[in-house]
N, C-alpha and C positions, 0 to 999 in steps of 0.2 A: 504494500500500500504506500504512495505514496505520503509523506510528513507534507501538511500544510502548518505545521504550529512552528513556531516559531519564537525562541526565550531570548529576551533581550535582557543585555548586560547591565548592570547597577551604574547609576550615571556619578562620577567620581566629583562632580562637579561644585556639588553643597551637600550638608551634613544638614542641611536644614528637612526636615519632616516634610513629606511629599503624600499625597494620593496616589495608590497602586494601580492602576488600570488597565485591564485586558480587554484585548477588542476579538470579536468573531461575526469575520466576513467575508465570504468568499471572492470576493473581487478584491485583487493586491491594490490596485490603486487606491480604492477606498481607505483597505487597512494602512497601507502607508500615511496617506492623507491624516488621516485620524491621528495615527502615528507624531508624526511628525507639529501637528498642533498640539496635542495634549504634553510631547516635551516640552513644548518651547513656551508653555505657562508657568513654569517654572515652579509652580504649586504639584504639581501630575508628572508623574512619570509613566510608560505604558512599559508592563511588565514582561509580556507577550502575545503574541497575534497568532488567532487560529483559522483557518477557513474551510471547514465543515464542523459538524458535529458531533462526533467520534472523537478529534482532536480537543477539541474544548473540553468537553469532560474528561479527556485524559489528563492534560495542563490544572485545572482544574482543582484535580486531586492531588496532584503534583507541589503545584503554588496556588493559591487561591487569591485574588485583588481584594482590594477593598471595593470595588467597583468592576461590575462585568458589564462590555457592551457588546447587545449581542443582535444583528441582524434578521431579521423574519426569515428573509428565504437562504436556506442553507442548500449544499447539494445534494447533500446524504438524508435529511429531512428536515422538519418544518424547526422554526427559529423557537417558535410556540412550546412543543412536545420539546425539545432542550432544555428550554427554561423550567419546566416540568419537574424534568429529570433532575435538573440541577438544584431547584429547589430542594427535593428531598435529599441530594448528596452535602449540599452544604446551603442549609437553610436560613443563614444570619446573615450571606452572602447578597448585597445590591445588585440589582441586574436591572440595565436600564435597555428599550426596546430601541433603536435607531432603523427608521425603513424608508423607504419610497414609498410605501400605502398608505394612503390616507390616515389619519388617524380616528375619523370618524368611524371607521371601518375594521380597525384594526386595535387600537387603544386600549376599551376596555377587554378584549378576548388577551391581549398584551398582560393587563395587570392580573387577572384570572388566572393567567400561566404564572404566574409568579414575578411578573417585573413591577419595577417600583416606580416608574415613569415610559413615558415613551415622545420619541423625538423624530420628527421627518427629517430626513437627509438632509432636505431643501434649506431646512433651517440656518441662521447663521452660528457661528462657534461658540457665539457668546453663550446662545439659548443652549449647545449643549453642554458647556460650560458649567452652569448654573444650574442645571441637571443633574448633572454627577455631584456636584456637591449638595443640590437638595436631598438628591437618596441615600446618600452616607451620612446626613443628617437625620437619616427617618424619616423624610416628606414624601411625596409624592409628585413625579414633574412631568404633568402634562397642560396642556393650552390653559390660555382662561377659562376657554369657551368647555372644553372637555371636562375641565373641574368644576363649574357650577351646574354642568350637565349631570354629571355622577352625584354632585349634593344632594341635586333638588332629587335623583332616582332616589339617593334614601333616606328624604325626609320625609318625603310624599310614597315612595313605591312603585310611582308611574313609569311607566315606561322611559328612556332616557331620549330627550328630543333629538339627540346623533343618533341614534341609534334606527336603524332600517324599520318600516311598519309594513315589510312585504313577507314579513315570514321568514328573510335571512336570518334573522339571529338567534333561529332555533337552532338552526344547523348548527355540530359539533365543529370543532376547530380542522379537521379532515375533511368532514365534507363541504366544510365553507370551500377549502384547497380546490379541492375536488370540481365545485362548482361555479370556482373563477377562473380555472382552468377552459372550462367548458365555454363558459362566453368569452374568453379568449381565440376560440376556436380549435383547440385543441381536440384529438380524437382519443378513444380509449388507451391506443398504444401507448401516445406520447406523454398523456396524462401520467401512467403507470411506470411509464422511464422518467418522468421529472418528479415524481414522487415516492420512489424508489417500491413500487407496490407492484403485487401484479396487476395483471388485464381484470380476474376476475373481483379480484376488491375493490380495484375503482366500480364496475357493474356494480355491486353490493349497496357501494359507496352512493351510488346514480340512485339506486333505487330505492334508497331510503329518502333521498335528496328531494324525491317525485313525491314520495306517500305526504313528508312535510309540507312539503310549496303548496300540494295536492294536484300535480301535473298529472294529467293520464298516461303519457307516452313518451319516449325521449327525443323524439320531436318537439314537443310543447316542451321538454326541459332544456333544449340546448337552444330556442326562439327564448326564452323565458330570459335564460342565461345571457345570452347575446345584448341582447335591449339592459339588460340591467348594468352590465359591464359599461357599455356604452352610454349611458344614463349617471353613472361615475364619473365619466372623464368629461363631460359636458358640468356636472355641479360646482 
């Protein structure tokens, strides 16, 4: 197998107290990126960088940060079921979500898995700056908008106003995958090679995806699928 992880050296440079932080991301440019600002704050050091998840929980158990960031989509599996996993291996551990997906869409199913904020790519350094050091504080670092949205769910119980009113957010965290895949245009194969599953679990997958939405056929779930995807990138 090849090593995506990667343990960087102790920076010789101050004795002064620093934040530990590991990144896990399958795209190096990214992990560099990441890299290379969280040195140069001079408060953060990144400890090492892993790009799938198999390597992450090895490193992991190896060194653990004060702070993990960990990407959505990995290549071995979901960023989601990691953070999972890692929770129960080391549970006192911050794990902050950093993606490309919306966060209206992704956020709360983020902290569910166990992370303690979540940050879109897009954002500038600062925001995730202020991040990492809210979660190692104990808080919580997501948008304005995503925090008053999660309050009011549990002051009130109501439904969260980010939150889909199509029946998406029944779906488990697989067959959310599974199902954004599909309005992607993705076919069973490919589905099953980017998800590392077979053919007949993503079908599984489909079919329980249909009994929810309450599609009859997977025509109506991949028309259903399509339009919603696309109904995303236009919000």
């Amino acid at each position: 197998m090849t090593r995506t992880a990667t343990s960087l050296p102790a920076s010789s440079a101050s004795d002064k107290p620093c934040i530990r932080v590991a990144i896990v991301d399958d795209h190096a440019m990214m992990r560099e990126g990441l890299r290379l600002f969280i040195d140069q704050t001079g408060y953060m050091r990144c400890i090492w960088l892993a790009g799938d998840a198999a390597e992450a929980v090895r490193m992991v158990g190896e060194n653990a940060p004060d702070v993990l960031i960990v990407d959505l989509t990995l290549p071995d599996r979901s960023g989601l079921e990691l953070m999972k996993d890692l929770r129960q291996l080391c549970p006192q551990m911050p794990m902050l979500a950093v993606s490309m997906h919306d966060e209206k869409l992704y956020a709360q199913r983020a902290l569910k898995a166990g992370a303690r904020g979540y940050v879109m790519k897009s954002s500038p350094h600062k925001v995730l700056a202020g991040a990492i050091r809210r979660v190692l504080a104990g808080g919580i670092a997501v948008s304005d908008e995503m925090s008053d949205d999660i309050l009011k769910t549990f002051v009130t119980g109501a439904p969260a106003a980010t939150s889909t009113k199509d029946g998406i957010s029944e779906l488990s965290d697989r067959e959310f995958e599974v199902f954004r895949l599909i309005g992607a245009g993705r076919n069973t194969g490919t589905i099953a090679e980017a998800l590392r599953i077979s053919a007949k679990t993503v079908d599984v997958h489909k079919l329980n995806i249909r009994t929810k939405l309450g599609l009859k056929d997977g025509n109506d779930l991949t028309y259903f699928a399509i339009r919603w995807v696309e109904g995303q990138k236009n919000r």
